[in-house]
VOLUMMI-908459 format. One record per residue (C-alpha): residue in three letters; x, y, z. Coordinates in steps of 0.5 Angstrom, whole numbers, plus 500, padded with zeros to 3 digits. Last residue first. Layout:
BEGIN
<pt><code>ALA</code><u>X</u><v>Y</v><w>Z</w></pt>
...
This chain:
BEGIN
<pt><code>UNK</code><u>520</u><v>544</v><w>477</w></pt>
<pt><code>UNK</code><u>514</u><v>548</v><w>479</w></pt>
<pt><code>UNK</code><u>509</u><v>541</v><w>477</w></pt>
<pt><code>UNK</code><u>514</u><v>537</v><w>482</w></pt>
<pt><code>UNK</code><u>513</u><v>543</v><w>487</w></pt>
<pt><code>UNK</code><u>506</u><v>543</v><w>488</w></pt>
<pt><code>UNK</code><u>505</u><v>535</v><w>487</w></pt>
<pt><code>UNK</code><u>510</u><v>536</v><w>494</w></pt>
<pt><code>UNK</code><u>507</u><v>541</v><w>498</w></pt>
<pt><code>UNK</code><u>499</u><v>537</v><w>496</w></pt>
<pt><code>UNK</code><u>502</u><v>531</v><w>499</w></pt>
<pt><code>UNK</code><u>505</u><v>533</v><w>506</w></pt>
<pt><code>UNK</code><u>512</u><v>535</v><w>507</w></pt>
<pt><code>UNK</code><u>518</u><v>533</v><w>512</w></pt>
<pt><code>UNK</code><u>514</u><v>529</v><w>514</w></pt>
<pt><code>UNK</code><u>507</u><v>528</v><w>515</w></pt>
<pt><code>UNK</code><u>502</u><v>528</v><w>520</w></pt>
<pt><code>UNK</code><u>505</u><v>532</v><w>527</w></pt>
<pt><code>UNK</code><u>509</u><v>536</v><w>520</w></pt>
<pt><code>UNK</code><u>501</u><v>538</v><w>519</w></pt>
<pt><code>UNK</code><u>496</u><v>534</v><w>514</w></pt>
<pt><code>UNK</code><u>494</u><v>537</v><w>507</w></pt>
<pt><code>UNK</code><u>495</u><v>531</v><w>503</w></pt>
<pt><code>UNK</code><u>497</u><v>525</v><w>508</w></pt>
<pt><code>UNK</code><u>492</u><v>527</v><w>512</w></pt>
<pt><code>UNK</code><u>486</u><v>528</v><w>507</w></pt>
<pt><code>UNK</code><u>488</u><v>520</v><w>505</w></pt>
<pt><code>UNK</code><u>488</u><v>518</v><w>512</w></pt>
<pt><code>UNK</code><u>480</u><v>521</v><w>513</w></pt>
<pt><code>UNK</code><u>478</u><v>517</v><w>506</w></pt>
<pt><code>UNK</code><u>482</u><v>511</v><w>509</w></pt>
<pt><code>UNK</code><u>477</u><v>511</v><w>514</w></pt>
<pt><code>UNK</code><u>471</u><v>511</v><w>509</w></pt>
<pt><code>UNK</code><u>474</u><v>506</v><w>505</w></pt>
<pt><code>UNK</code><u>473</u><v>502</v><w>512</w></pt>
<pt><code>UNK</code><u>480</u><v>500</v><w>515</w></pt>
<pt><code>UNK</code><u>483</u><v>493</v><w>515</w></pt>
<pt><code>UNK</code><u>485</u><v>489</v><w>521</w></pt>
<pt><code>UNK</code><u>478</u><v>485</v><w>523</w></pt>
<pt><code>UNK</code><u>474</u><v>487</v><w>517</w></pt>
<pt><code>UNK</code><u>471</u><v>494</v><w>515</w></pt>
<pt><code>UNK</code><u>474</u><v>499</v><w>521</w></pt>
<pt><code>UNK</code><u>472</u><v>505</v><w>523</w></pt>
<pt><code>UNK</code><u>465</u><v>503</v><w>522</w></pt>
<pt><code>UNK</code><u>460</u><v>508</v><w>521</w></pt>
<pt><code>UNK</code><u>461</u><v>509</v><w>514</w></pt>
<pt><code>UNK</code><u>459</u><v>501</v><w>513</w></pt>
<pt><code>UNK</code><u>453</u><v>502</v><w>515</w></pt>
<pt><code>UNK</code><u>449</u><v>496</v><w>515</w></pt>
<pt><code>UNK</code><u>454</u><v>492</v><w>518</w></pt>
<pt><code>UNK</code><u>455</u><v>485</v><w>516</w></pt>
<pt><code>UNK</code><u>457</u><v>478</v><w>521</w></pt>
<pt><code>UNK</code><u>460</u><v>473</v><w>518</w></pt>
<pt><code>UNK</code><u>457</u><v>468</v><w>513</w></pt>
<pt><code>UNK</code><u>459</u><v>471</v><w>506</w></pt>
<pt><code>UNK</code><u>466</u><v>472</v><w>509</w></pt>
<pt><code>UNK</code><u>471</u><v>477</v><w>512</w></pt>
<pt><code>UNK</code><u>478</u><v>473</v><w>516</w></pt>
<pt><code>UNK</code><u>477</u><v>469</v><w>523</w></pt>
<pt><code>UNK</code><u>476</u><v>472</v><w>530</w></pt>
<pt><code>UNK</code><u>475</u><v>480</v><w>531</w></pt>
<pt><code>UNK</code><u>468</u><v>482</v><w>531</w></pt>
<pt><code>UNK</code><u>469</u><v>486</v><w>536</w></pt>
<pt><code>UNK</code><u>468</u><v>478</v><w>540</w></pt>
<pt><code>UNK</code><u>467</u><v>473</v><w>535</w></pt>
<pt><code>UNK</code><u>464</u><v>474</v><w>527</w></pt>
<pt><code>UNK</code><u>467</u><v>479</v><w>522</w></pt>
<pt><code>UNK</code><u>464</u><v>484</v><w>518</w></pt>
<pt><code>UNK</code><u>463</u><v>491</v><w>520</w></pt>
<pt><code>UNK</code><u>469</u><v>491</v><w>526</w></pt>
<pt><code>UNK</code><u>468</u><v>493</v><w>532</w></pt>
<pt><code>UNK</code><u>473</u><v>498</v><w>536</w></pt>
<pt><code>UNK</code><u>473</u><v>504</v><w>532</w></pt>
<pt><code>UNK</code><u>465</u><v>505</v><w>534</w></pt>
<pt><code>UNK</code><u>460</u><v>510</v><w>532</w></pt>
<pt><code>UNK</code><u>464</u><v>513</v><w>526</w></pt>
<pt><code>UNK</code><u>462</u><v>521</v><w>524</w></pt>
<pt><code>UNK</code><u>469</u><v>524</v><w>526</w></pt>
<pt><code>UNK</code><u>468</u><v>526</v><w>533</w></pt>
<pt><code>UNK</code><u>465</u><v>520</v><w>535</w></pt>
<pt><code>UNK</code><u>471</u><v>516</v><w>534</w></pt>
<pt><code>UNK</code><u>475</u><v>520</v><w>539</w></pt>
<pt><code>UNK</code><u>481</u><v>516</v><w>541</w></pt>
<pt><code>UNK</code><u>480</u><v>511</v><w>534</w></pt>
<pt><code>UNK</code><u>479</u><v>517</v><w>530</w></pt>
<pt><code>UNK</code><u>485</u><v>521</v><w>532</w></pt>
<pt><code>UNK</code><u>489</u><v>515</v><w>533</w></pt>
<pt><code>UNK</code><u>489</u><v>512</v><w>525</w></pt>
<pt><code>UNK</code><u>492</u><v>519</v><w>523</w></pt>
<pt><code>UNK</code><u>497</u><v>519</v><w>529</w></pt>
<pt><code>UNK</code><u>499</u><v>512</v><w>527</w></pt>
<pt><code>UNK</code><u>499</u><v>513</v><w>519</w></pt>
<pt><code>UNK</code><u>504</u><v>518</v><w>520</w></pt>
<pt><code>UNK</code><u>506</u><v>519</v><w>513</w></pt>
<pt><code>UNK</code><u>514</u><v>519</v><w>513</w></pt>
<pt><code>UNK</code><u>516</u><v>523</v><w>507</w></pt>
<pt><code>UNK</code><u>522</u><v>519</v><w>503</w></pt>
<pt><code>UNK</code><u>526</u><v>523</v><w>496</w></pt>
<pt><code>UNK</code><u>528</u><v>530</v><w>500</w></pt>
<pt><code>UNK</code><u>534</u><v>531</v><w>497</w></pt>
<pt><code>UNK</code><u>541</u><v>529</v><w>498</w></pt>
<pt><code>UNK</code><u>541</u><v>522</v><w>498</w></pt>
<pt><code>UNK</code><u>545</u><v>522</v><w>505</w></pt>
<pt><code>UNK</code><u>541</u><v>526</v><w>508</w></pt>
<pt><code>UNK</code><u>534</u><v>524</v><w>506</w></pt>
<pt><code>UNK</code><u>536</u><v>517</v><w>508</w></pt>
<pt><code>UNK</code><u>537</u><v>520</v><w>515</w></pt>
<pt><code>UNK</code><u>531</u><v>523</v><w>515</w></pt>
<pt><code>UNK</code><u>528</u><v>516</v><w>513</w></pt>
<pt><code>UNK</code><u>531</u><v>513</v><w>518</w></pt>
<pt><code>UNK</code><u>528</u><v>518</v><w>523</w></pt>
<pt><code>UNK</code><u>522</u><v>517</v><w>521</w></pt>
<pt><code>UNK</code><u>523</u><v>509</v><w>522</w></pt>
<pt><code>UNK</code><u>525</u><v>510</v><w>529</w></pt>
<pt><code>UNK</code><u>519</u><v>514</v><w>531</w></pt>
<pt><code>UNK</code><u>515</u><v>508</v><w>528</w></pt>
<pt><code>UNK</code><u>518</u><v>503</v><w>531</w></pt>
<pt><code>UNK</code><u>518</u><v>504</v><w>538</w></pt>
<pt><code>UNK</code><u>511</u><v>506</v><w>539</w></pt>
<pt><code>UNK</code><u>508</u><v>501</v><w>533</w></pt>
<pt><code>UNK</code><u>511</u><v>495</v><w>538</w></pt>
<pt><code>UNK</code><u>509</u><v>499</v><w>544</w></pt>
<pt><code>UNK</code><u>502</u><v>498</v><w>542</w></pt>
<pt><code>UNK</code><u>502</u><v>490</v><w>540</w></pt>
<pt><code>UNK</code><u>505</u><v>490</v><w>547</w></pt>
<pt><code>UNK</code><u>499</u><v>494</v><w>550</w></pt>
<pt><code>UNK</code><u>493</u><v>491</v><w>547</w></pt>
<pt><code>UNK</code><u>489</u><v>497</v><w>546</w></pt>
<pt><code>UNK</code><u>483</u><v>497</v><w>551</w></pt>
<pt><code>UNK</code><u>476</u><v>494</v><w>549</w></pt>
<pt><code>UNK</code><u>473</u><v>490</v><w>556</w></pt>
<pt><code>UNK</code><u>479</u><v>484</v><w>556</w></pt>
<pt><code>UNK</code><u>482</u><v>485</v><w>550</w></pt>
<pt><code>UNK</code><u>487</u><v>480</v><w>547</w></pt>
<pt><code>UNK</code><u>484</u><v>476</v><w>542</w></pt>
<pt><code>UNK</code><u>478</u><v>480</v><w>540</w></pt>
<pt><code>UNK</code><u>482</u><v>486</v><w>541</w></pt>
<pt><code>UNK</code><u>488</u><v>484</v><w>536</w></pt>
<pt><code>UNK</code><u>482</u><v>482</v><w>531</w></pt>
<pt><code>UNK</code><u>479</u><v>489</v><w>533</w></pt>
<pt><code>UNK</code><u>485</u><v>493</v><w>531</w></pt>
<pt><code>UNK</code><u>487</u><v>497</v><w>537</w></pt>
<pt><code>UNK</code><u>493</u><v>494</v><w>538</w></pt>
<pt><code>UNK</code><u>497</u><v>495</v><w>532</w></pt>
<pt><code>UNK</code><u>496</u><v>502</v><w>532</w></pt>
<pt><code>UNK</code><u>498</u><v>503</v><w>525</w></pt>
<pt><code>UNK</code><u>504</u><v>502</v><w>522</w></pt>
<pt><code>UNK</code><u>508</u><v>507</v><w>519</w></pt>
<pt><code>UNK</code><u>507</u><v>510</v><w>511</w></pt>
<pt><code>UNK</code><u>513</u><v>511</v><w>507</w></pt>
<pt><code>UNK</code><u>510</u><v>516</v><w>501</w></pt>
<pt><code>UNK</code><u>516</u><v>515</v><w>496</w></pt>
<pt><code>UNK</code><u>518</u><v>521</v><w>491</w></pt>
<pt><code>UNK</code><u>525</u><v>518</v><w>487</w></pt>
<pt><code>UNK</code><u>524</u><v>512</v><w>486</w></pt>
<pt><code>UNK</code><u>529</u><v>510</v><w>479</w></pt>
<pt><code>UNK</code><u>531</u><v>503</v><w>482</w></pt>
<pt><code>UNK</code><u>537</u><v>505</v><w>486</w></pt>
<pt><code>UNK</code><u>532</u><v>509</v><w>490</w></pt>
<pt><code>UNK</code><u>527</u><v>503</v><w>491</w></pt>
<pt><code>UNK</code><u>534</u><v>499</v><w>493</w></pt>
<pt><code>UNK</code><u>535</u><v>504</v><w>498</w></pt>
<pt><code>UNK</code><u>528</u><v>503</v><w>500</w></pt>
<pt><code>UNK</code><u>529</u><v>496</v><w>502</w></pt>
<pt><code>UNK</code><u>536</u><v>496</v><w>504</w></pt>
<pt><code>UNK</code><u>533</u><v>502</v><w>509</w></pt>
<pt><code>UNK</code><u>528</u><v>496</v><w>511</w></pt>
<pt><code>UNK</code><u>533</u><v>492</v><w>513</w></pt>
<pt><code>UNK</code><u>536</u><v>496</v><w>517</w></pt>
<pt><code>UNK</code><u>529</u><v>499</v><w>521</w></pt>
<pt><code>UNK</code><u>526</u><v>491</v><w>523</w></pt>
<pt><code>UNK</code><u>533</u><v>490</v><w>525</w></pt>
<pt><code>UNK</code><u>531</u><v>496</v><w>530</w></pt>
<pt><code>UNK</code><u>525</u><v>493</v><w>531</w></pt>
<pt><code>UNK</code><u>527</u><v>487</v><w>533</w></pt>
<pt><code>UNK</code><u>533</u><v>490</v><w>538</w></pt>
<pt><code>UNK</code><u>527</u><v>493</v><w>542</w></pt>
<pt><code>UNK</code><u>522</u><v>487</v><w>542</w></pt>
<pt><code>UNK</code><u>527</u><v>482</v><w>545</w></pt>
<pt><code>UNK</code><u>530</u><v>478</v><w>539</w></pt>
<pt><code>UNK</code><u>531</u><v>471</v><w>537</w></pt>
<pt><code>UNK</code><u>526</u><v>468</v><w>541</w></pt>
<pt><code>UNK</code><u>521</u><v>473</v><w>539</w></pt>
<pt><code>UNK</code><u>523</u><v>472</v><w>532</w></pt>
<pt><code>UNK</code><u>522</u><v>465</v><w>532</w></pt>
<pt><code>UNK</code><u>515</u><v>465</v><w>535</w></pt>
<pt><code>UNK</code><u>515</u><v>464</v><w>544</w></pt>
<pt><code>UNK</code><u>507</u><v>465</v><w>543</w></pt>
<pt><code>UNK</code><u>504</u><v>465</v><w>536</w></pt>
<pt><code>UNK</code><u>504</u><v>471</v><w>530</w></pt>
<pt><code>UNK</code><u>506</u><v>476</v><w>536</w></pt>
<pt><code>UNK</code><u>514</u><v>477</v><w>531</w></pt>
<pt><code>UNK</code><u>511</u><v>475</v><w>525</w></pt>
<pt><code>UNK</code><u>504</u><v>476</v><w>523</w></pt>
<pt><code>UNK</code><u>502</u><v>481</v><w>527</w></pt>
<pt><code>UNK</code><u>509</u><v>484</v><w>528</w></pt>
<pt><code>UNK</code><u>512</u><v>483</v><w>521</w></pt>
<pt><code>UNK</code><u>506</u><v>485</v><w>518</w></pt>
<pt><code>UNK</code><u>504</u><v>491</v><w>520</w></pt>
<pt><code>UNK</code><u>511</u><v>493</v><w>517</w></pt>
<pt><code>UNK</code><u>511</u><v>495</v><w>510</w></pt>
<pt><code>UNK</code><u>507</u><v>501</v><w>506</w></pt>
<pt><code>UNK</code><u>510</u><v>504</v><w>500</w></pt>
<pt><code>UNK</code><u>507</u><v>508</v><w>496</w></pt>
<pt><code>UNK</code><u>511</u><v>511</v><w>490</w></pt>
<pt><code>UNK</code><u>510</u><v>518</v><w>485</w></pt>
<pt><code>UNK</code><u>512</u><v>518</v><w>478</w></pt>
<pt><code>UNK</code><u>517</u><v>523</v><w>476</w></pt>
<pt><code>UNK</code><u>523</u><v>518</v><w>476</w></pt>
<pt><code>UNK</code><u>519</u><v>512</v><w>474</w></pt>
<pt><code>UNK</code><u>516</u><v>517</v><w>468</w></pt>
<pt><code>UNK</code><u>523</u><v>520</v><w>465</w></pt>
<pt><code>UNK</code><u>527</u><v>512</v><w>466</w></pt>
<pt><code>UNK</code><u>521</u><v>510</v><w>461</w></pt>
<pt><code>UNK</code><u>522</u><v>516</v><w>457</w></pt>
<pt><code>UNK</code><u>529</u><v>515</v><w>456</w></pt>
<pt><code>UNK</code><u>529</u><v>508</v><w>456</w></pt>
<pt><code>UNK</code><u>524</u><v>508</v><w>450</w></pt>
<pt><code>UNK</code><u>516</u><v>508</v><w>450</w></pt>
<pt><code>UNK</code><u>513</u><v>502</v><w>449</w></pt>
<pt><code>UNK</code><u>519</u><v>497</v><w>449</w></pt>
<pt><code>UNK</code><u>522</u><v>502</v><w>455</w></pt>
<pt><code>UNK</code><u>514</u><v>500</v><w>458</w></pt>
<pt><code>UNK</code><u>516</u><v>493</v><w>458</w></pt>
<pt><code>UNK</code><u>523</u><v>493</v><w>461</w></pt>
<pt><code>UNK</code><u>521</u><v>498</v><w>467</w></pt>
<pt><code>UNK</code><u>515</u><v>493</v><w>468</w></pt>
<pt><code>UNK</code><u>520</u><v>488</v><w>468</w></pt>
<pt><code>UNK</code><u>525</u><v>492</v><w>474</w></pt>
<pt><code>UNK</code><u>518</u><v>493</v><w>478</w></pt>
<pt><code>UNK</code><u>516</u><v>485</v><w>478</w></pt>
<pt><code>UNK</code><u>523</u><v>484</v><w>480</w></pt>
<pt><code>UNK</code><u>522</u><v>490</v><w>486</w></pt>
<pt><code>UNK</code><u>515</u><v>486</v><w>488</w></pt>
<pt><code>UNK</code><u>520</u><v>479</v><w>488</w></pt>
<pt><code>UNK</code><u>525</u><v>483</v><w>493</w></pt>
<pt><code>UNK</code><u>518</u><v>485</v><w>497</w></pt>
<pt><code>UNK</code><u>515</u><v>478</v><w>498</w></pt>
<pt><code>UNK</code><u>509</u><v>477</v><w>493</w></pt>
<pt><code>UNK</code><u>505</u><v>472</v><w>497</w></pt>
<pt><code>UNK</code><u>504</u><v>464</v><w>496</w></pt>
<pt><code>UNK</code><u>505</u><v>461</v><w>502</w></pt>
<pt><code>UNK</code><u>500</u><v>465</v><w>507</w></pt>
<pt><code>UNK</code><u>503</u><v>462</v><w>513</w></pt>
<pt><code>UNK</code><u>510</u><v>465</v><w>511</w></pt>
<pt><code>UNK</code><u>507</u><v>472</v><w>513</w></pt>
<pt><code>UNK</code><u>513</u><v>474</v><w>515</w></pt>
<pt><code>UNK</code><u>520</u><v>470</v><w>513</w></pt>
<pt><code>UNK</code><u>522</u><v>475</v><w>508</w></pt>
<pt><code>UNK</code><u>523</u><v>481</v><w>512</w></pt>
<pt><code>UNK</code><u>520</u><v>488</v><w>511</w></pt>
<pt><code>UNK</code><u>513</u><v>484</v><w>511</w></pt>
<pt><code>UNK</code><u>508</u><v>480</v><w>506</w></pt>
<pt><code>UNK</code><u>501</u><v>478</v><w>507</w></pt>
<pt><code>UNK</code><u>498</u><v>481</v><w>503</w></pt>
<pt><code>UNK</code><u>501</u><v>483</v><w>496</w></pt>
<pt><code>UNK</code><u>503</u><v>490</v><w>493</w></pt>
<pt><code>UNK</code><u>507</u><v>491</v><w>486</w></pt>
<pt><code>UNK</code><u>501</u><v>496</v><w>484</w></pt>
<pt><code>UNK</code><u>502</u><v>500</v><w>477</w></pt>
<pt><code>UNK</code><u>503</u><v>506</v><w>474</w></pt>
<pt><code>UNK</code><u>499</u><v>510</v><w>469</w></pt>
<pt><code>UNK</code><u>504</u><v>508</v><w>463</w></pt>
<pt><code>UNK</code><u>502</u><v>501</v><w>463</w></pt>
<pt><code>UNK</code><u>494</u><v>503</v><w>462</w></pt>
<pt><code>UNK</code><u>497</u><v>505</v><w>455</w></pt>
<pt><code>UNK</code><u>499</u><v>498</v><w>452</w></pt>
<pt><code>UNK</code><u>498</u><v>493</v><w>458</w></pt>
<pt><code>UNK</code><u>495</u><v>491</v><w>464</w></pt>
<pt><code>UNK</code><u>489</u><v>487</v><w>462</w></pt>
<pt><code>UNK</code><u>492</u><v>480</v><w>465</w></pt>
<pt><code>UNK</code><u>493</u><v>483</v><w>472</w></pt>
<pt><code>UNK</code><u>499</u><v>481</v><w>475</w></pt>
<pt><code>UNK</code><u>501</u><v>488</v><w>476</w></pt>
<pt><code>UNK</code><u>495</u><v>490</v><w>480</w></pt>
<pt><code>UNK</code><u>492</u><v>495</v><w>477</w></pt>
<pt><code>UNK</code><u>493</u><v>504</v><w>478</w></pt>
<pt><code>UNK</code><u>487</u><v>507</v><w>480</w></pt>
<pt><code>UNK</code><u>485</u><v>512</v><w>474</w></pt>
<pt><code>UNK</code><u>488</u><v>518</v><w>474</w></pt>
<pt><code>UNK</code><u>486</u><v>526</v><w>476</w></pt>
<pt><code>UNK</code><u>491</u><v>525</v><w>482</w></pt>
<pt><code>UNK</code><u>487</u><v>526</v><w>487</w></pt>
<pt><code>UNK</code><u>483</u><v>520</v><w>485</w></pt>
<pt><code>UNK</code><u>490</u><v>516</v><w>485</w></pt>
<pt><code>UNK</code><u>490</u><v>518</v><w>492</w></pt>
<pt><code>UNK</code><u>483</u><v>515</v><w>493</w></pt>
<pt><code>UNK</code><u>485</u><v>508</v><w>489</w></pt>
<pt><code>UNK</code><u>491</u><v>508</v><w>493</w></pt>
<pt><code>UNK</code><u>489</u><v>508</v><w>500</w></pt>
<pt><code>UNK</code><u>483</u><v>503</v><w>499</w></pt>
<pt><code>UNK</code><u>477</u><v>504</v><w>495</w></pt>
<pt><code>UNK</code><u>470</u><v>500</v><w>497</w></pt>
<pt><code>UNK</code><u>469</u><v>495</v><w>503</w></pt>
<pt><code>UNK</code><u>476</u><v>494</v><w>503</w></pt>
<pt><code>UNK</code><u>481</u><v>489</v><w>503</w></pt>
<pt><code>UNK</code><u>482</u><v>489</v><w>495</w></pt>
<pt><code>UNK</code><u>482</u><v>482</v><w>492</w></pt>
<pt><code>UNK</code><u>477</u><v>486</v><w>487</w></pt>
<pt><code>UNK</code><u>470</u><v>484</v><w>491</w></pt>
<pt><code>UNK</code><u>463</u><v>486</v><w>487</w></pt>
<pt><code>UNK</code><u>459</u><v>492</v><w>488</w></pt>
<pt><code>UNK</code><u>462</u><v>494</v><w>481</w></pt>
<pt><code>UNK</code><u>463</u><v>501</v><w>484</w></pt>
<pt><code>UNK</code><u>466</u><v>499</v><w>490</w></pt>
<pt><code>UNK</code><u>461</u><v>499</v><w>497</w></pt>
<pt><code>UNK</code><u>461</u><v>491</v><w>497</w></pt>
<pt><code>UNK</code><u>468</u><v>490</v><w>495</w></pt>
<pt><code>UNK</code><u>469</u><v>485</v><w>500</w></pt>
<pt><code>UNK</code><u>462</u><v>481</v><w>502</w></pt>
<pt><code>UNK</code><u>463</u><v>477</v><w>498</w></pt>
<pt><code>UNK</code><u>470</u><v>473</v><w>495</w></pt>
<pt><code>UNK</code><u>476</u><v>475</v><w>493</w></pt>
<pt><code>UNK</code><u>479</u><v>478</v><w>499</w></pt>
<pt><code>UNK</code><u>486</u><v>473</v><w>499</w></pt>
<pt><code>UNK</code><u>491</u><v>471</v><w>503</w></pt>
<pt><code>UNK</code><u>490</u><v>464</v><w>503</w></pt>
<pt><code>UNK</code><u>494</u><v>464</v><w>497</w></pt>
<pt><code>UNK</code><u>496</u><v>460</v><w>491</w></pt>
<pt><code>UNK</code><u>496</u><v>466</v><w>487</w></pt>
<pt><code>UNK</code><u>492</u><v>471</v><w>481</w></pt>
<pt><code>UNK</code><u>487</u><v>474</v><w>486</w></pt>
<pt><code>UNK</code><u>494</u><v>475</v><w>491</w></pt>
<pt><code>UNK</code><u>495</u><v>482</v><w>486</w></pt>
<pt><code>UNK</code><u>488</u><v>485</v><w>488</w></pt>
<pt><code>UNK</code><u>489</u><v>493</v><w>489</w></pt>
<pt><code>UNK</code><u>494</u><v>491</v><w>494</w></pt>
<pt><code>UNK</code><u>495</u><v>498</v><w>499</w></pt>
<pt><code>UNK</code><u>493</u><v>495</v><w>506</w></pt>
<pt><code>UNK</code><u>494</u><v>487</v><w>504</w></pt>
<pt><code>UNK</code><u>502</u><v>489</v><w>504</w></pt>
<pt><code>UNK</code><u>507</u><v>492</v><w>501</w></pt>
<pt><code>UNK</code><u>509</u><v>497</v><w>493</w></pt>
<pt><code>UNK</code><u>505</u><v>502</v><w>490</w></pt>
<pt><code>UNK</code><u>507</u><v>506</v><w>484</w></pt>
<pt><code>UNK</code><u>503</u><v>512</v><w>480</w></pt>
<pt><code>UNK</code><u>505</u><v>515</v><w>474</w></pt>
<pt><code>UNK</code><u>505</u><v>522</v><w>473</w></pt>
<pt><code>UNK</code><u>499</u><v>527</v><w>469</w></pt>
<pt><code>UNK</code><u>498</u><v>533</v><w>466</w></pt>
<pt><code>UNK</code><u>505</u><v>535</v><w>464</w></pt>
<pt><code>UNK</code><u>507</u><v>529</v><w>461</w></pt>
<pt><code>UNK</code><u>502</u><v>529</v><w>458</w></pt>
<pt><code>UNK</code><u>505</u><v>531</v><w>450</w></pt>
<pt><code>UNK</code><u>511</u><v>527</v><w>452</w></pt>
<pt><code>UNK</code><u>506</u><v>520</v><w>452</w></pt>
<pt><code>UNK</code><u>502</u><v>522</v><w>446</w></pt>
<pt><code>UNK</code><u>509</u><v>522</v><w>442</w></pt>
<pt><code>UNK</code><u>511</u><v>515</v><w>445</w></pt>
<pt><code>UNK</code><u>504</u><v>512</v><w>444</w></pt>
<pt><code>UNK</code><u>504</u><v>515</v><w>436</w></pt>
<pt><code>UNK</code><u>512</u><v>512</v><w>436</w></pt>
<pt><code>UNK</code><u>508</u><v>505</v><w>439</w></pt>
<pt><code>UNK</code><u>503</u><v>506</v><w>434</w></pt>
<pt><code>UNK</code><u>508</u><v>506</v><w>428</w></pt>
<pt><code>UNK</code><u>511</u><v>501</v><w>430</w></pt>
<pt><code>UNK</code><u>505</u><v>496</v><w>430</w></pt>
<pt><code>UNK</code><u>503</u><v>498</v><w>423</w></pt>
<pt><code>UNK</code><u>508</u><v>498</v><w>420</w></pt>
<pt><code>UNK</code><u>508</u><v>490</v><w>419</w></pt>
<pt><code>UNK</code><u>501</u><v>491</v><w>416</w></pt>
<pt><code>UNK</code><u>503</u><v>497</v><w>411</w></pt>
<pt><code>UNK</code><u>508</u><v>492</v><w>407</w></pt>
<pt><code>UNK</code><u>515</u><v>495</v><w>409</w></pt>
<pt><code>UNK</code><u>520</u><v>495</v><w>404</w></pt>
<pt><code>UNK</code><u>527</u><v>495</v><w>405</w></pt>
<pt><code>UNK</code><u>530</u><v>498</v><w>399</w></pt>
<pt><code>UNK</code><u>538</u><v>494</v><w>397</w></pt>
């Protein structure tokens, strides 16, 4: 017996076989792009939560194209947007946003939500946040969706060509471990045991990154944790660092980088680069000056000493000049910080970058 096929019914069909072919034919000219963690890299996903873990409302957004907040924590781009720049492709959408869909699906996605840490317990202040096993679900469903698109092969072809950003661990400090005196974590754990926990369980999480078909992942440290102007504010007597938070980011970082190492060998390939975000942030934090910045030690927009207390608000305390600013609200960096971070992450040194910087693995990537 014929099927007939009235060419209404055969129109969706056929544009998903035109969207397949159209995505073999610029494979070449572009990858995906995924991102996974925290408030430093989430293009606006708490926008769509019960949270109080958001950056909906003016003056965020201020430098970004539209003028109007994203839910990014940035006067303008973030990380992501800016090493999507890079990449010739537009910046990747939150995952929960409804208008990711069709073809904008086949340029990534952004799993990232504020808020949450390495561990699940982080950030429980917040409520509502995506924690990072839920991000890896969300991940799974994108997977099934673009298979409806472009098929399994095609689909498991992009995830394993894309390029991955990870960043994780700020949080499990900040809003954790020094969250308040005598937290749970600090009873449980002295400093040097937590951060060695806080690295086992976050290779289960990047293994599992891997299981799910990562196979090029940017992993960023945290920054210098104590030189943020909310910890400034709260823990500063005449501007120096806050030591603890301080020696939290110098145990944890060279471990996590030796972890990574270690990942490396046991896959076999260099799958995990370890960007060191705490050098990067340093150089400008120790000589701001020298990089164009007036101050690394006052927020732009805040309230209280450094302008460190309480979140960004259309009340708080605006600088005119946000490119003077190494930091644009009490923890997040200013888009023109994360210009510099970028610049780094593409051409900086093994002191930077490790094994290899951003611009080595695109130009091995297009070579195989």
């Amino acid at each position: 017996m014929a099927i007939l096929f009235s060419s209404q019914s055969a129109l969706p069909f056929l544009s998903l076989i035109l969207l397949a072919f159209a995505y073999t034919g610029s494979q070449a000219d572009a990858r995906a792009f995924f991102v996974f963690g925290d408030s430093l890299v989430d293009n606006g996903n708490n926008n769509y939560l019960i949270t109080s873990a958001r950056a909906d409302s003016p003056p965020y957004g201020i430098d970004y194209p539209t003028h109007r907040p994203t839910g990014r924590f940035s006067n303008g781009l973030n990380i992501p947007d800016i090493i999507s720049e890079h990449m010739g492709t537009e910046p990747t959408m939150p995952y929960l946003s409804p208008f990711l869909k069709g073809e904008k699906l086949l340029v990534g996605a952004n799993f990232a939500s504020a808020g949450v840490g390495i561990l699940n317990d982080t950030g429980i202040q917040f409520l509502n946040i995506i924690r990072i096993g839920k991000q890896f679900e969300y991940f799974q469903q994108y997977q099934t969706r673009v298979a409806g698109l472009i098929g399994a092969e095609q689909t498991t072809a992009l995830v394993n060509q894309a390029l991955v950003l990870m960043t994780l661990g700020g949080n499990d400090f900040v809003n954790n471990y020094y969250l308040v005196p005598f937290s749970a974590r600090s009873r449980q754990f002295s400093l040097p045991d937590y951060v060695t926990y806080l690295i086992s369980e976050y290779r289960k999480v990047l293994r599992r990154l891997y299981d799910l078909g990562a196979r090029r992942v940017l992993v960023t440290g945290t920054g210098p944790l104590g030189c943020v102007p909310a910890e400034l504010a709260q823990r500063s007597r005449a501007g120096e660092c806050a030591v603890e938070l301080m020696r939290a980011a110098g145990l944890f970082n060279p471990q996590l980088t030796e972890m990574l190492s270690s990942l490396n060998t046991e896959l076999g390939a260099d799958v995990f680069v370890a960007a060191n975000t705490y050098a990067m942030h340093m150089d400008f934090i120790s000589n701001p000056q020298a990089y164009g910045f007036t101050t690394s030690k006052i927020a732009c927009c805040g309230q209280g000493p450094y302008n460190g207390l309480g979140l960004c608000t259309p009340l708080s305390n605006l600088c005119p000049n946000r490119d003077l600013y190494v930091f644009w609200d009490p923890f997040h960096p200013s888009e023109r910080a994360n210009r510099i971070i970028v610049q780094q992450i593409l051409g900086g040194s093994n002191t930077y970058m490790h094994p290899m910087n951003l611009s080595t693995i695109m130009a091995l990537d297009s070579r195989a």
